[in-house]
Steps between C-alpha positions, in 0.01 A plus 500: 500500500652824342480769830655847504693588818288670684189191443789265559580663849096481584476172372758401748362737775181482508381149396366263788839345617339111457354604131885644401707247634230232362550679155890536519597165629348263227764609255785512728380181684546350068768652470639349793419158416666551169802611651466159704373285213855597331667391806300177447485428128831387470517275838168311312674489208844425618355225707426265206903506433641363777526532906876674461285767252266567740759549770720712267206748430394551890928564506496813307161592684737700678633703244178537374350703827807688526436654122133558637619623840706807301208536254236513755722730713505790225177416428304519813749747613446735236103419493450545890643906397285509265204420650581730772592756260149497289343467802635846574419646189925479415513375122826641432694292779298188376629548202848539542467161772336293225807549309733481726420177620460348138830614386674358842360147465641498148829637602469161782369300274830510250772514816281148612460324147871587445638379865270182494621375180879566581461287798252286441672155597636612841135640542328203426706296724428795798150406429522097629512376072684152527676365208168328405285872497852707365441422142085597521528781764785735302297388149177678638714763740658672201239569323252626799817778608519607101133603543580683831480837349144447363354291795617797760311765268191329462442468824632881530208563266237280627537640892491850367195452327340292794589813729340750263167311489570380166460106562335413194820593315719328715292152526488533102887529461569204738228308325644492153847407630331172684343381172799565315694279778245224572466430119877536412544228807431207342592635136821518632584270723348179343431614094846628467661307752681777685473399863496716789668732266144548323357540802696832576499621187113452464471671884746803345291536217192558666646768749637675177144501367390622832736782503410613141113479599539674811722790346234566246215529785714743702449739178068458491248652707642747777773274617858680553696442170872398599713776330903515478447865564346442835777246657620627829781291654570712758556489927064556491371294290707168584459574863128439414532218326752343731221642822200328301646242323736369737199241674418333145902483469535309851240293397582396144850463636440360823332194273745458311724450817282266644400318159895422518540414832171289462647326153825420688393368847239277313809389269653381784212311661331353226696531180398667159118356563462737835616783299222400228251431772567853662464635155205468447348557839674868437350568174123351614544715809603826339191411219262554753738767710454702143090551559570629785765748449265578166231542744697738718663688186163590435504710840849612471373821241202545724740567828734672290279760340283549848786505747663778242138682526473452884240280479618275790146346559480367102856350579375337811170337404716380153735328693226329731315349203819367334585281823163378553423403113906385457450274842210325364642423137818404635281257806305307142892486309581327822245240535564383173881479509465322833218245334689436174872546556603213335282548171614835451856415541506196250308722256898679491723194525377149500764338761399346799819651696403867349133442631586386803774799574200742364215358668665573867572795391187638323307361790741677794495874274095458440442495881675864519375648183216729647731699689649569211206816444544664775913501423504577132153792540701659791840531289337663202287738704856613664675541180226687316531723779844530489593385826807282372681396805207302640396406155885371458475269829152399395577382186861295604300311772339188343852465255765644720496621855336142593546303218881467497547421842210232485668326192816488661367298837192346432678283236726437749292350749218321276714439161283513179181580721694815636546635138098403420345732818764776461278733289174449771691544793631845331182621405317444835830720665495786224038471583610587854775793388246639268234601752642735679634718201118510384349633801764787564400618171147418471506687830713812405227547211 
């Protein structure tokens, strides 16, 4: 819907909060479960080569977040400006952020694809590859870093748009991209015989296609066109992006640590079929972890735009409805992973010691995945607002500040079992962190 500024800022404003967030969140909530459906495609697909394959692709998971923890950190750090910025009737400084934080993620994105690829075999051993996942982890490694610079600006794009109210545009870039990868999957891989190599190049290809989609949306409607003249690396503008992005870069990053740590303590404990197992409980997991954070990128414009405007009580009653609708969708997700663990596993990889790593492990996450509202709804709130300290140690909880030191003793004193109830344990610790942040600021409102 084409709105000039000034219906754009009422829209936003003056909407009932439900009705808005309702409206906003269906296309980031598909957007979101594109973004995890590309983080999926290629574990299905890479399944039906081999156990090692499997293994080799939840490997390079890590390198995967950290390109979407520096894309979604000049993303959502340049979009939480923004919104703050049109919320405040400042169109001229959300300009110049817009481009600033597109031209920074492709400056990253080159230093990344570059450094990657020049050690790429010491990396892949870092990452717990044996010498029966080197071969298939560097094949589909190299080409994921060579798209670097076009993964990190898509999502540059796509966050930018989200935070301007623009979700439409951003679902339909992201959208294209998935086709493009899901159909390219099997093209690749099995038609022309290419591997896990096909699989990255048909996951590259559909980012590129995302990138090219999104960049023409940025130019329609009233969204901010991303001008060269309007780039702004300077002490202000990166201090924003480093204040507002800095939570989505702990947590991208954070994963990747832990995705690591994960792959190499189940290594060690089970072999290359606990890394596969683990695999796939990570991307099933983050598929349904991607409504939610849809759901609560829906809200994140809404709290932007009304905390700029002073409208603490539209922030407030936003935030309340996101908890209690994320709670119950994440309570259904639950009782189904819990009821048919096993099936949904085997669906990825059809070995009976990959099921039975997964099962454990689907089961043990399911049990804390309604807390999981409550912690994701509370860190967006407190980086739309621009709070970024708390929205920093919010967002390193469930992957860092408890994670690590779980996976290093709980492995220790249950073996494989350790590594399968790491990720609940976390969560139900980073639950009990998160409260308090939310009602010092849902109280200073």
């Amino acid at each position: 819907m084409k709105k000039s500024t000034s219906s754009r800022y009422e829209y936003l404003t003056q909407t009932p909060v439900p009705k808005l967030i309702g409206r906003l969140s269906v296309p980031t909530i598909l957007s979101m479960l594109v973004t995890g459906i590309y983080n999926t495609a290629d574990t299905f697909f890479v399944g039906r080569i081999s156990t090692q394959a499997t293994a080799a692709v939840g490997l390079v998971f890590s390198v995967m977040a950290i390109i979407q923890a520096i894309g979604f950190f000049c993303g959502q750090g340049s979009g939480s400006y923004i919104s703050r910025m049109l919320g405040a009737e400042k169109k001229q400084e959300a300009n110049e952020a817009a481009a600033t934080g597109f031209a920074l993620s492709l400056i990253l994105g080159v230093i990344v694809a570059a450094a990657g690829n020049i050690f790429a075999e010491p990396l892949g051993y870092s990452l717990g590859a044996s010498k029966t996942t080197i071969h298939d982890t560097l094949s589909y490694m190299r080409i994921i870093l060579i798209g670097a610079p076009f993964t990190m600006a898509q999502f540059v794009i796509n966050n930018q748009l989200r935070f301007q109210g623009s979700a439409v545009y951003a679902m339909v870039g992201l959208l294209a991209g998935a086709i493009i990868n899901i159909g390219l999957d099997p093209l690749l891989i099995f038609v022309f015989h290419m591997g896990v190599a096909g699989a990255a190049a048909a996951t590259v290809a559909g980012q590129f296609i995302s990138f090219l989609v999104l960049l023409i949306g940025s130019s329609k409607g009233d969204n901010i066109r991303l001008k060269a003249r309007n780039v702004r690396l300077n002490r202000h503008y990166l201090g924003e992006i480093i204040n507002s992005g800095s939570p989505a870069l702990f947590r991208q990053g954070l994963a990747a640590v832990s995705t690591l740590m994960l792959n190499q303590t189940a290594g060690q404990m089970g072999g290359d079929a606990a890394i596969a197992g683990m695999s796939v409980v990570t991307r099933v997991l983050m598929l349904l972890a991607s409504a939610l954070i849809g759901f609560g990128q829906g809200y994140q414009p809404v709290c932007g735009f009304n905390y700029g405007a002073k409208l603490f009580s539209r922030v407030k009653e936003g935030y309340f409805f996101c908890v209690k609708v994320g709670t119950a969708i994440l309570t259904a997700g639950s009782a189904l992973c819990l009821i048919f663990a096993p099936q949904i596993i085997s669906f990825f990889r059809d070995d009976p010691e990959v099921i039975k790593v997964g099962t454990v492990a689907l089961r043990a996450q399911a049990i804390s995945l309604p807390l999981m509202a409550t912690i994701v709804i509370t860190n967006m709130m407190l980086q739309s607002m621009g709070k970024g300290v708390k929205a920093t140690i919010t967002s390193s909880a469930r992957n860092g500040i408890f994670f690590i030191p779980l996976i290093l003793i709980l492995p220790r004193l249950f073996g494989l079992f350790g590594v399968e109830i790491t990720q609940a344990i976390a969560d139900l610790f980073s639950f009990l962190l998160t409260i308090p942040f939310a009602v010092s600021e849902l109280r200073r409102m």
